[in-house]
C-alpha positions in Angstrom: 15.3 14.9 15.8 11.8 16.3 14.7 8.6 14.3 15.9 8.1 13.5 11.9 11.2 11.8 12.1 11.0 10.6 15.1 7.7 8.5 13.8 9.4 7.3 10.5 12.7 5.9 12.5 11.0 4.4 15.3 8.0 2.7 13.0 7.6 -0.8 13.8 7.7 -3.6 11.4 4.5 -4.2 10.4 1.0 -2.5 10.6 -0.2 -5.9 12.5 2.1 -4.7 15.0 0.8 -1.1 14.7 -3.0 -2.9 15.0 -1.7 -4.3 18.2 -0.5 -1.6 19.7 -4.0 0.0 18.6 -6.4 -2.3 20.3 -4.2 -1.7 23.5 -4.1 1.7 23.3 -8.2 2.3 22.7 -10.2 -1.3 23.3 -12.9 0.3 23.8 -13.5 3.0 21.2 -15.7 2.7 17.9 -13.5 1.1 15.4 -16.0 0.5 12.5 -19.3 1.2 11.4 -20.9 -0.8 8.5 -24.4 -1.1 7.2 -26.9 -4.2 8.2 -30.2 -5.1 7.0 -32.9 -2.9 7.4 -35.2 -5.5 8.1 -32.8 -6.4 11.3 -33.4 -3.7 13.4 -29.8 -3.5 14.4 -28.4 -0.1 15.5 -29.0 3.2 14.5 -29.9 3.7 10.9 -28.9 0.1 9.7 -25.9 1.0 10.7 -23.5 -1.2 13.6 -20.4 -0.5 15.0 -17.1 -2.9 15.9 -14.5 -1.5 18.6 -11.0 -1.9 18.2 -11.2 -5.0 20.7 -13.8 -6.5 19.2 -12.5 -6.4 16.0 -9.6 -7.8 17.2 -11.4 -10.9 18.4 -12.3 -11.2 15.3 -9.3 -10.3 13.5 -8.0 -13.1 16.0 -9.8 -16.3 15.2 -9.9 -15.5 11.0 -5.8 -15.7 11.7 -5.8 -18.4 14.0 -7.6 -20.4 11.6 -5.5 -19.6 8.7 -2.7 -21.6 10.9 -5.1 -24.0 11.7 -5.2 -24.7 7.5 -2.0 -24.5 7.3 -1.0 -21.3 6.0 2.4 -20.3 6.7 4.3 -16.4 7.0 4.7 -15.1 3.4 2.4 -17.7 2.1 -0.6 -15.6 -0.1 -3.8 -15.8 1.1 -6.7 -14.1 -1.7 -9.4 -11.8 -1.2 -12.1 -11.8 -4.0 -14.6 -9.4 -2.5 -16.3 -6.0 -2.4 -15.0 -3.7 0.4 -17.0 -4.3 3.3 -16.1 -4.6 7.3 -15.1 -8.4 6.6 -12.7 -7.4 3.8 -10.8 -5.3 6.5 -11.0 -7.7 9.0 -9.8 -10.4 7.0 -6.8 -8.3 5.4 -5.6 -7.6 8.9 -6.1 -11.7 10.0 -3.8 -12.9 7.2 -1.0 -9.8 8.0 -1.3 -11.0 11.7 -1.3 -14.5 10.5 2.6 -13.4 9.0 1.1 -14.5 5.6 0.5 -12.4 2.6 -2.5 -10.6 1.0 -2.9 -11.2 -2.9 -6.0 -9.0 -3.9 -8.7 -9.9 -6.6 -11.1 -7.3 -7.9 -14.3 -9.0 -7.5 -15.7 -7.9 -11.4 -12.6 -10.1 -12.6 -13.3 -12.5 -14.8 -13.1 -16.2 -14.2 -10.1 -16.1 -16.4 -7.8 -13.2 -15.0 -9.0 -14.8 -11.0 -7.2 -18.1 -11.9 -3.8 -16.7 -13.4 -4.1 -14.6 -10.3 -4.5 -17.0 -8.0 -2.0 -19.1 -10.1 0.5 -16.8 -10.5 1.1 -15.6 -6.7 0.6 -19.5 -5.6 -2.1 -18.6 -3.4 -2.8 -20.9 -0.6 -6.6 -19.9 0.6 -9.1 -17.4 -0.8 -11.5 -15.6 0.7 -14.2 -15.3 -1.5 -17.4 -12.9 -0.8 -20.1 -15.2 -2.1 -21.2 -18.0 -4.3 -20.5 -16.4 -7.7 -16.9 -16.1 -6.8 -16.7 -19.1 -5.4 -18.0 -20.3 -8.7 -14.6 -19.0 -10.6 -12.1 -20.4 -8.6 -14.3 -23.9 -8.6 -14.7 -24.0 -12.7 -10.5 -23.6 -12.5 -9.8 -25.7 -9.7 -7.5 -28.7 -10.9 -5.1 -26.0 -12.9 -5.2 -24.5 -8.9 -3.5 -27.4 -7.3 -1.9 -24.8 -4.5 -5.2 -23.9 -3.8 -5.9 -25.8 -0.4 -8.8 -24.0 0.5 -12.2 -21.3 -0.6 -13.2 -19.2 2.5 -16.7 -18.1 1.7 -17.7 -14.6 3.3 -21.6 -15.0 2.6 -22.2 -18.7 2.7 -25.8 -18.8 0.3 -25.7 -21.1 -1.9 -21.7 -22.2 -1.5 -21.9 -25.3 -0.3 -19.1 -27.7 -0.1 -20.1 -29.5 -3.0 -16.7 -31.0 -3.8 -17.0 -32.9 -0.6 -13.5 -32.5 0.6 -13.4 -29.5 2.5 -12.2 -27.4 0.1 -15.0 -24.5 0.7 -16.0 -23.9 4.2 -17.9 -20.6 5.7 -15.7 -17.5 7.6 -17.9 -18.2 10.1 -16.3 -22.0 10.2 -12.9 -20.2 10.1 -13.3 -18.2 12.9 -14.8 -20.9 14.7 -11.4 -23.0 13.7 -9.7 -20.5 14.8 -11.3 -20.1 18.1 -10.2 -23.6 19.0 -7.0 -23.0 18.0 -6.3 -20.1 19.9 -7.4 -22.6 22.9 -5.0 -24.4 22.4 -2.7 -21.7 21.2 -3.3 -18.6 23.1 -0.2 -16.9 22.0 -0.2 -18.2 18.5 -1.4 -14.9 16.7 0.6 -12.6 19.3 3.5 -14.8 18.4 3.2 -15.0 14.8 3.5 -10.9 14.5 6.4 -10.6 16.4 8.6 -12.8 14.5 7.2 -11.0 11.1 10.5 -8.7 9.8 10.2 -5.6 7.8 10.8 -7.2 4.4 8.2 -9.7 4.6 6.2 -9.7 2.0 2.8 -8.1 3.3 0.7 -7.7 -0.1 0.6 -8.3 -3.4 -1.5 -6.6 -5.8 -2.4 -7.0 -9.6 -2.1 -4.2 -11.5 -4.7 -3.7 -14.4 -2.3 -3.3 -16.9 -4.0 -1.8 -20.4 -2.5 -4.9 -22.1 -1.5 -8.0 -21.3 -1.3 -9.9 -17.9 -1.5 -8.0 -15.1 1.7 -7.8 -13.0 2.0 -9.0 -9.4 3.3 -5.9 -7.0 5.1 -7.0 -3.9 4.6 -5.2 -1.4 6.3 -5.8 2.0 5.3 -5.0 5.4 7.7 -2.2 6.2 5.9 0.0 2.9 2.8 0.1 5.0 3.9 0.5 8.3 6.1 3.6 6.6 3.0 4.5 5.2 0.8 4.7 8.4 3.5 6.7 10.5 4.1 9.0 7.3 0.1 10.2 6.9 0.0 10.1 11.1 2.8 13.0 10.5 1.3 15.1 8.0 -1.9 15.5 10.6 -4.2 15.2 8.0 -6.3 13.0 9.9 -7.6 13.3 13.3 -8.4 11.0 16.3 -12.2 12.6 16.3 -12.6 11.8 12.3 -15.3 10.1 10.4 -13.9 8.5 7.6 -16.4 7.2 4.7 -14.4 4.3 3.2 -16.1 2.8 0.0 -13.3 2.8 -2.5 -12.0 -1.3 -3.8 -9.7 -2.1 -1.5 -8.4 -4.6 -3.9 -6.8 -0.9 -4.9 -3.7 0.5 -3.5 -5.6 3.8 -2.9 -8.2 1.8 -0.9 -5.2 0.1 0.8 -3.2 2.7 2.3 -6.8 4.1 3.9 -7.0 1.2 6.8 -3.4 2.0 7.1 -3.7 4.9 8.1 -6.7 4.7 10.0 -5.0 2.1 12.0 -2.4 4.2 13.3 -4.6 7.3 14.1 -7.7 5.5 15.8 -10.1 7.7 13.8 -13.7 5.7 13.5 -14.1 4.8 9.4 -17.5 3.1 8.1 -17.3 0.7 5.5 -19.5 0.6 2.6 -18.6 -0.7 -0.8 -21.5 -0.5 -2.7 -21.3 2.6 -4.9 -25.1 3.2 -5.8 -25.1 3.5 -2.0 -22.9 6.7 -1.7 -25.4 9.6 -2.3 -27.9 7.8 0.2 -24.6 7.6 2.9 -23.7 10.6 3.6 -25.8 12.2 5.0 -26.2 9.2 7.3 -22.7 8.9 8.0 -21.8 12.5 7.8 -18.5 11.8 7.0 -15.1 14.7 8.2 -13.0 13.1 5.5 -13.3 10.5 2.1 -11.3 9.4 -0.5 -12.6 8.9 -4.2 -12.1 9.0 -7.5 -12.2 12.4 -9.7 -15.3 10.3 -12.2 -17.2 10.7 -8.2 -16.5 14.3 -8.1 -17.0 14.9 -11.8 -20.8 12.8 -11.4 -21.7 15.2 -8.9 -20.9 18.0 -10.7 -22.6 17.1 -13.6 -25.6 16.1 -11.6 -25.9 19.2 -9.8 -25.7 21.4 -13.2 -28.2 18.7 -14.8 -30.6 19.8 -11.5 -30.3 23.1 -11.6 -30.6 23.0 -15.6 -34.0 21.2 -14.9 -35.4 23.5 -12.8 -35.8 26.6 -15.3 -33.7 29.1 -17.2 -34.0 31.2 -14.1 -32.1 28.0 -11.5 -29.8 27.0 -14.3 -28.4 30.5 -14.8 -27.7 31.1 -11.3 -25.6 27.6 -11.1 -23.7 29.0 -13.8 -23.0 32.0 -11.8 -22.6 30.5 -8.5 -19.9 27.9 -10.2 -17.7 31.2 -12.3 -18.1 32.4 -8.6 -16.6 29.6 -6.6 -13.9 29.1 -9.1 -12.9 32.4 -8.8 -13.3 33.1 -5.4 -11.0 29.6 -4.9 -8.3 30.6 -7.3 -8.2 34.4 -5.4 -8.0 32.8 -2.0 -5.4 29.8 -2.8 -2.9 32.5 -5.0 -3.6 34.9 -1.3 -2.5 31.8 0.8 0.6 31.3 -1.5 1.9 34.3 -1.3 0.8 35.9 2.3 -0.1 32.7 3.9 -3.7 34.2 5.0 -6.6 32.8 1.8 -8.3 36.8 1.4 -10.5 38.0 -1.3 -11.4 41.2 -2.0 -14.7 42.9 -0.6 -16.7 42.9 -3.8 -15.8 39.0 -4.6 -16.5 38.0 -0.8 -19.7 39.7 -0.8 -20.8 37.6 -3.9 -19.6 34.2 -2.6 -21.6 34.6 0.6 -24.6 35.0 -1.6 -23.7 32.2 -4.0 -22.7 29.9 -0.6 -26.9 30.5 0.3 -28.5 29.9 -3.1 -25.9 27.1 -4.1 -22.6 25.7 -1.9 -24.9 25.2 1.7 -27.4 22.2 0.0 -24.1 20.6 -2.2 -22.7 20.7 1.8 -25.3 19.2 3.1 -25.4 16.6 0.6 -22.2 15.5 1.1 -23.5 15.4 5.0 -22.9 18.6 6.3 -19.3 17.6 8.1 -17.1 17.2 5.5 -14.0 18.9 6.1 -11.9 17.7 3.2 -11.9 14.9 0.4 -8.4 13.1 -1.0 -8.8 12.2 -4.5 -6.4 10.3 -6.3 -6.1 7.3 -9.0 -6.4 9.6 -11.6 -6.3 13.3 -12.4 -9.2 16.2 -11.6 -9.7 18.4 -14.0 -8.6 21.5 -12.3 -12.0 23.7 -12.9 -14.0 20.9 -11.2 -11.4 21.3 -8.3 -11.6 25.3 -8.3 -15.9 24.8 -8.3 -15.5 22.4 -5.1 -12.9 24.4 -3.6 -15.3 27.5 -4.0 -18.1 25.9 -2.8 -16.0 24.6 0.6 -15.7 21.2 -0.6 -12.0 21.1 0.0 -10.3 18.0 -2.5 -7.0 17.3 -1.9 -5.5 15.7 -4.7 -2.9 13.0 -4.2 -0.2 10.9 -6.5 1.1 7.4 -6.1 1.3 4.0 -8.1 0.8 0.8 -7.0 4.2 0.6 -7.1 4.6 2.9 -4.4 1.7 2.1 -1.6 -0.6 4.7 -3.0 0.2 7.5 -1.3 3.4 9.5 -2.6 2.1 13.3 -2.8 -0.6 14.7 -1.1 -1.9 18.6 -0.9 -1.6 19.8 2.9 -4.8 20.9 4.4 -5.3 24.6 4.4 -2.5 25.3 1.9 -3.7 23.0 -0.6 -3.4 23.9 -4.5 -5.9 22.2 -6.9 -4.1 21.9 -9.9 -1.3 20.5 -8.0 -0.9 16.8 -6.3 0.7 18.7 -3.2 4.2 18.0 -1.5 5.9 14.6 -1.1 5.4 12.5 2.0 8.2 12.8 4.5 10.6 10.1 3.9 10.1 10.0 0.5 12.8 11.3 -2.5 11.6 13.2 -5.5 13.9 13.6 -8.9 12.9 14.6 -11.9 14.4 13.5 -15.2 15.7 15.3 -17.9 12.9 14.1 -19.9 10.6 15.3 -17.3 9.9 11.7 -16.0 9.4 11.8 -12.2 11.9 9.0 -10.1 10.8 8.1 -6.6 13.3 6.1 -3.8 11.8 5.9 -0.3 10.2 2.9 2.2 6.9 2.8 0.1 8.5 1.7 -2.9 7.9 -1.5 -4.4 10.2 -5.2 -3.9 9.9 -5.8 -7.4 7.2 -7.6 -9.7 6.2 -10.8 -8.6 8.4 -13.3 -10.6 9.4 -10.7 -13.2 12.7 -9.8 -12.7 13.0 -8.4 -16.4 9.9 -6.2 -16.1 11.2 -4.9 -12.5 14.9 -3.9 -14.0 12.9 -2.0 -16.6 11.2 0.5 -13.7 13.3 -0.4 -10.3 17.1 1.0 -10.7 19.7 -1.1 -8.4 20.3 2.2 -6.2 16.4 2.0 -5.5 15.0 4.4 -7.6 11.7 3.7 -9.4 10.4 5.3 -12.4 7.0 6.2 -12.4 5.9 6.7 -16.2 4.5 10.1 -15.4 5.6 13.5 -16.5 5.6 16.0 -14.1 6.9 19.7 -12.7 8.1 20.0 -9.3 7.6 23.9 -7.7 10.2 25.8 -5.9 8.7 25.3 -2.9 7.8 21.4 -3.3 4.5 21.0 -5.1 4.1 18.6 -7.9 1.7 19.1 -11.0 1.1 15.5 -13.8 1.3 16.9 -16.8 0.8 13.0 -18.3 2.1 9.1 -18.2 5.1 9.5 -20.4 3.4 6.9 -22.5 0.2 9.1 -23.2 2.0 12.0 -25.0 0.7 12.6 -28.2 3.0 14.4 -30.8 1.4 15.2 -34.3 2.6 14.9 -37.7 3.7 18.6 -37.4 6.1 17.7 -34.4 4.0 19.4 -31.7 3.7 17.7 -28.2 0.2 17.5 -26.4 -1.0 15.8 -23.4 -4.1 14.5 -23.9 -5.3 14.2 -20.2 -4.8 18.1 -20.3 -7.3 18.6 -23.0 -9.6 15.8 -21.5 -9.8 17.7 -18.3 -10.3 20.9 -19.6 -13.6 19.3 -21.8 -15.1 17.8 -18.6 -14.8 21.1 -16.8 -16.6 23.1 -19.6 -19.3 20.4 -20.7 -21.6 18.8 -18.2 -23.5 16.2 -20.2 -19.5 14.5 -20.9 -18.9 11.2 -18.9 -15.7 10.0 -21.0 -13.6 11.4 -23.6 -10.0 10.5 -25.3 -8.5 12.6 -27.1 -6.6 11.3 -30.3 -3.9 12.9 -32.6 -0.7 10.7 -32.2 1.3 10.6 -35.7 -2.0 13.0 -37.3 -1.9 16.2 -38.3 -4.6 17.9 -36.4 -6.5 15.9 -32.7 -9.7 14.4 -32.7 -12.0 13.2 -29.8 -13.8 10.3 -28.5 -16.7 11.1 -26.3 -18.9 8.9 -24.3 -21.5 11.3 -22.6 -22.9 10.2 -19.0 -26.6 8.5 -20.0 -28.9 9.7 -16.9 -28.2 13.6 -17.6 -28.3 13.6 -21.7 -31.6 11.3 -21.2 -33.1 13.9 -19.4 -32.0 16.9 -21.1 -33.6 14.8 -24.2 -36.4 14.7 -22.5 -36.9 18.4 -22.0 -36.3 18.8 -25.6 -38.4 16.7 -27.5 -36.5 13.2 -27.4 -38.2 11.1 -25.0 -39.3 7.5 -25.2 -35.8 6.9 -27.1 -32.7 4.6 -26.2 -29.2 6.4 -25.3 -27.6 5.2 -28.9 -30.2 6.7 -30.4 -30.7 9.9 -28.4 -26.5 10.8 -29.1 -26.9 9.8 -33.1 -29.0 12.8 -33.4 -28.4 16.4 -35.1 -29.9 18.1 -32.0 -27.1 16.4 -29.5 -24.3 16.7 -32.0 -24.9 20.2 -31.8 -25.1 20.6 -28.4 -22.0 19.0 -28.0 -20.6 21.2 -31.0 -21.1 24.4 -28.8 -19.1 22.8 -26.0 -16.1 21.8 -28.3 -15.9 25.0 -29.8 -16.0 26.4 -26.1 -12.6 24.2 -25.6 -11.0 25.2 -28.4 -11.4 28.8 -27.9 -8.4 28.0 -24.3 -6.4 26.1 -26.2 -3.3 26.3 -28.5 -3.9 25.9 -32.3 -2.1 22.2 -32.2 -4.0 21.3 -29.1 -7.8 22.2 -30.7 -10.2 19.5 -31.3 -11.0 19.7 -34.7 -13.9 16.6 -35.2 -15.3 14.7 -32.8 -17.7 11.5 -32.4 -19.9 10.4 -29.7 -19.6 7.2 -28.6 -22.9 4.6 -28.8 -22.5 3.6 -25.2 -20.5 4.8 -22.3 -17.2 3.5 -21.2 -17.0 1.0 -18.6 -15.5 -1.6 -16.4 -17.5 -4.7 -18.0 -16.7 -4.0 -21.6 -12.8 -3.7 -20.7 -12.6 0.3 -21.4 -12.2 1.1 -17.7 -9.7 -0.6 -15.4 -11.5 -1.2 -11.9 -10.2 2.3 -10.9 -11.9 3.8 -13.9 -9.2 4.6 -15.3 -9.2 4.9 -19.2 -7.2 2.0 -21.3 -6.7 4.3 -24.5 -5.0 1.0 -26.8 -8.5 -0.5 -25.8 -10.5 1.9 -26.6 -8.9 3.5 -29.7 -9.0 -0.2 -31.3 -12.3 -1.1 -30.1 -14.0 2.3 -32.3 -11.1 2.5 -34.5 -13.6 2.9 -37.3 -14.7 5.9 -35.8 -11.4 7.2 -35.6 -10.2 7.0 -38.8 -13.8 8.1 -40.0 -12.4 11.6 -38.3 -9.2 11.1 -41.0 -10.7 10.2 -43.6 -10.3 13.3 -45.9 -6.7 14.4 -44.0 -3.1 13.9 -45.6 -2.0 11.9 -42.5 -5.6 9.3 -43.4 
């Protein structure tokens, strides 16, 4: 038996029991770092740190005082807060506790928070301030499961209703402390009677219409989890993990998972204006994120160097055909010799590019970082090739909700960007005739949470789950999206195009672009939607005679729609006839989370979208046969 399979076979039944064995293991090494007040004084940086034991104190008292309310194994216990130290913490209490996670993103509205809470019967919530609080209060008697509000930051979240119903974390814990008095073994004992098949989490997915569906999870997918990316040693023991993506996210999920079971040190910081400021405090050896992170960088980086002079903006240009070059050479030389060479000529000019360009986009990621994961969504494959070149080394993964996140990931030195990299071990991989990729393995999902019909539709009895994506599968194991089976557009002329394809492609060649959709279903030629990112076309306006004006204004102009023209034609020139963006429109605003364009991952609801400027759209068709 190999030491991979060895790990898979012999996992235990839960990650609380993978967290005990943890703490036992290392009590005294740094388990967390997360940012305090500046004003505190408190360690290095405004930065503190937890061990594994005294996180597990903590972790401790938060369960015990979930028995102390009377929460019970399987019973769901919410979390309506912004990743933070306390998230984790708590997330690991009510697993310990035997009980069940339900998360909430904390932008949800008031709405969409009670059918949550409603729908998976939750008992308590854990809520991170008074404006959440506030949700679950204006709802409360269509909540009558709801026993209890757990309020992480106590400001103004008094117990108003005078009955107990809100009380601090800090009154938890100390609950809890009292408990364990009583009941010293009572957390100990709880996670050994927890079984594989307990229902561990259950998370909402932000569907693009309709009511989001409950994903249960059970304990077993996560533990499988854990042991699988402990076995594909992409992690290490001496690791720095950055950790800032929602972990009301699978993709967020899966991280503590596997951070657990490898005793790497991650810091916690949710707040995404913080990132840039981070990192180089943190210095981070590995992060997850998004590709719209990677993509904001780039575009930030080219807006820089465009602001510095003809001169700075025409070596970043040369620099970026450099890196993407030198990264496609070396990845095709790995593939095929297993060694990533380049030939003199092109080695001599990266080394040169690396000084003038890749060591200060290093730096700013902290100088450490030996690779990034991104997943959610897919990275346009030139964006990948410039970070590649530049020895930022992204590592795109592929899951679903539906399968605990992580499914495919790239292997370290032999990644391919382009690709989402080989299946974790354990899992099954088919591919349908239709070019649908199936999944069977630990990490799939139970089911949806009181949907039977909706699970039959995805879940086959023998286990396999179809994921809605389209995909090809290498010889040798590597998996490329092509698109959700859904998104396929196929014009009046009977030609198929992917739209994400074309999407990508755009953001790769034009660095003032934040958002774009491409349209064309049923029409006889495609048309675009784009949304361009506000802080680099405001400044570009600036250098060209467009100051003191709003963002709808700036992108209504002649100047901008040009500009934007040469980039679309630049597109067009790569692609098929059928696959060519023949009119475009820029959008008045960006897309976002708030107005409902966005799911919390960012990624794009197109039936949103395309009703919301519909106008615009058929504006585009107006003069075409298919209007």
């Amino acid at each position: 038996m190999t030491d991979t399979q060895t790990l898979l076979e012999n996992r235990p039944p839960s990650v609380a029991t993978l967290f005990l064995e943890r703490v036992a293991a290392t009590p005294d090494a740094e388990a967390y770092r997360y940012p305090v007040p500046a004003e505190s004084g408190q360690g290095p940086d405004g930065w503190n740190s937890l061990t594994w034991d005294q996180a597990a104190g903590r972790v401790y008292a938060i369960a015990a005082g979930l028995m102390d309310l009377g929460v019970r194994p399987e019973e769901r216990v919410a979390i309506a807060a912004n990743t933070s130290v306390d998230w984790i913490l708590a997330d690991l209490a009510v697993l310990c506790a035997g009980a069940a996670t339900t998360t909430v993103y904390p932008s949800t509205n008031a709405d969409e928070t009670a059918f949550i809470l409603a729908d998976s019967g939750s008992r308590v919530l854990i809520a991170e301030d008074a404006g959440q609080l506030a949700k679950a209060r204006a709802r409360r008697a269509e909540l009558p499961e709801l026993a209890h509000v757990v309020v992480i930051d106590p400001a103004g979240a008094a117990d108003t209703d005078g009955d107990g119903w809100v009380l601090s974390l800090e009154e938890l814990e100390k609950r809890g402390a009292a408990y364990l008095e009583a009941h010293p073994s009572a957390v100990t004992d709880a996670v050994a009677h927890i079984t594989k098949d307990q229902l561990a989490t259950l998370i909402y997915t932000s569907g693009t219409t309709g009511r989001p569906k409950g994903v249960r999870l059970p304990h077993d997918a996560w533990a499988y989890m854990a042991r699988a990316i402990q076995s594909i040693d992409l992690i290490h023991e001496d690791d720095v993990q950055y950790l800032w993506l929602p972990l009301a996210h699978v993709f967020g999920k899966v991280l503590t998972a596997g951070h657990i079971t490898v005793g790497h040190v991650t810091a916690v910081d949710g707040r995404v204006d913080k990132i840039i400021e981070n990192l180089p405090v943190v210095q981070p050896t590995y992060m997850a994120a998004v590709p719209r992170i990677f993509e904001k960088v780039y575009n930030g980086v080219a807006a820089k160097a465009r602001a510095g002079g003809a001169a700075k903006y025409k070596i970043f240009q040369w620099a970026a055909e450099v890196a993407r070059e030198y990264a496609k050479t070396t990845q095709n030389s790995m593939r095929l010799t297993g060694t990533p060479t380049a030939p003199v000529g092109l080695r001599a000019k990266h080394a040169v590019a690396d000084k003038l360009v890749y060591a200060k986009l290093r730096e700013a990621f902290g100088g450490r970082l030996r690779a990034c994961v991104s997943g959610s969504a897919a990275l346009a494959p030139e964006i990948g090739y410039f970070f590649a070149g530049a020895g930022i080394h992204i590592l795109e993964g592929y899951g679903l909700t539906e399968s605990s996140a992580a499914s495919f990931v790239n292997p370290g030195e032999s990644y391919r960007t382009g690709t989402v990299g080989k299946a974790l071990p354990g899992l099954e991989v088919r591919v349908a005739e239709d070019g649908e990729i199936l999944l069977r393995g630990p990490g799939i999902m139970q089911g949806y949470h009181g949907l039977p019909e909706k699970t039959a539709e995805v879940l086959e009895p023998d286990g396999w789950f179809h994921t809605g994506d389209i995909g090809e599968l290498s010889p040798d194991g590597f998996l490329k999206i092509t698109d959700r089976k859904k998104d396929l557009i196929k014009t009046s002329g009977g030609k198929y195009i992917a739209p994400a394809e074309v999407e990508g492609q755009f953001k790769a060649v034009c660095p003032f672009v934040s958002n774009v959709l491409v349209v064309g279903g049923g029409r006889n030629f495609c048309t675009a939607l784009l949304a361009l990112d506000e802080p680099t076309i405001l400044a570009w306006a600036q250098e060209n005679g467009l100051e003191a004006r709003a963002y709808a204004d700036i992108v209504a102009t002649e100047q901008v729609r040009e500009l934007i023209q040469g980039y679309v034609d630049q597109l067009n020139e790569g692609l098929q006839r059928w696959q060519q963006v023949r009119q475009f429109r820029l959008l008045p605003r960006d897309l976002d989370v708030e107005h409902g364009d966005l799911t919390p991952s960012l990624k794009l609801k197109r039936p949103v979208v395309e009703r919301e400027f519909a106008p615009l759209i058929e504006e585009m068709y107006a003069g075409s046969r298919e209007a």
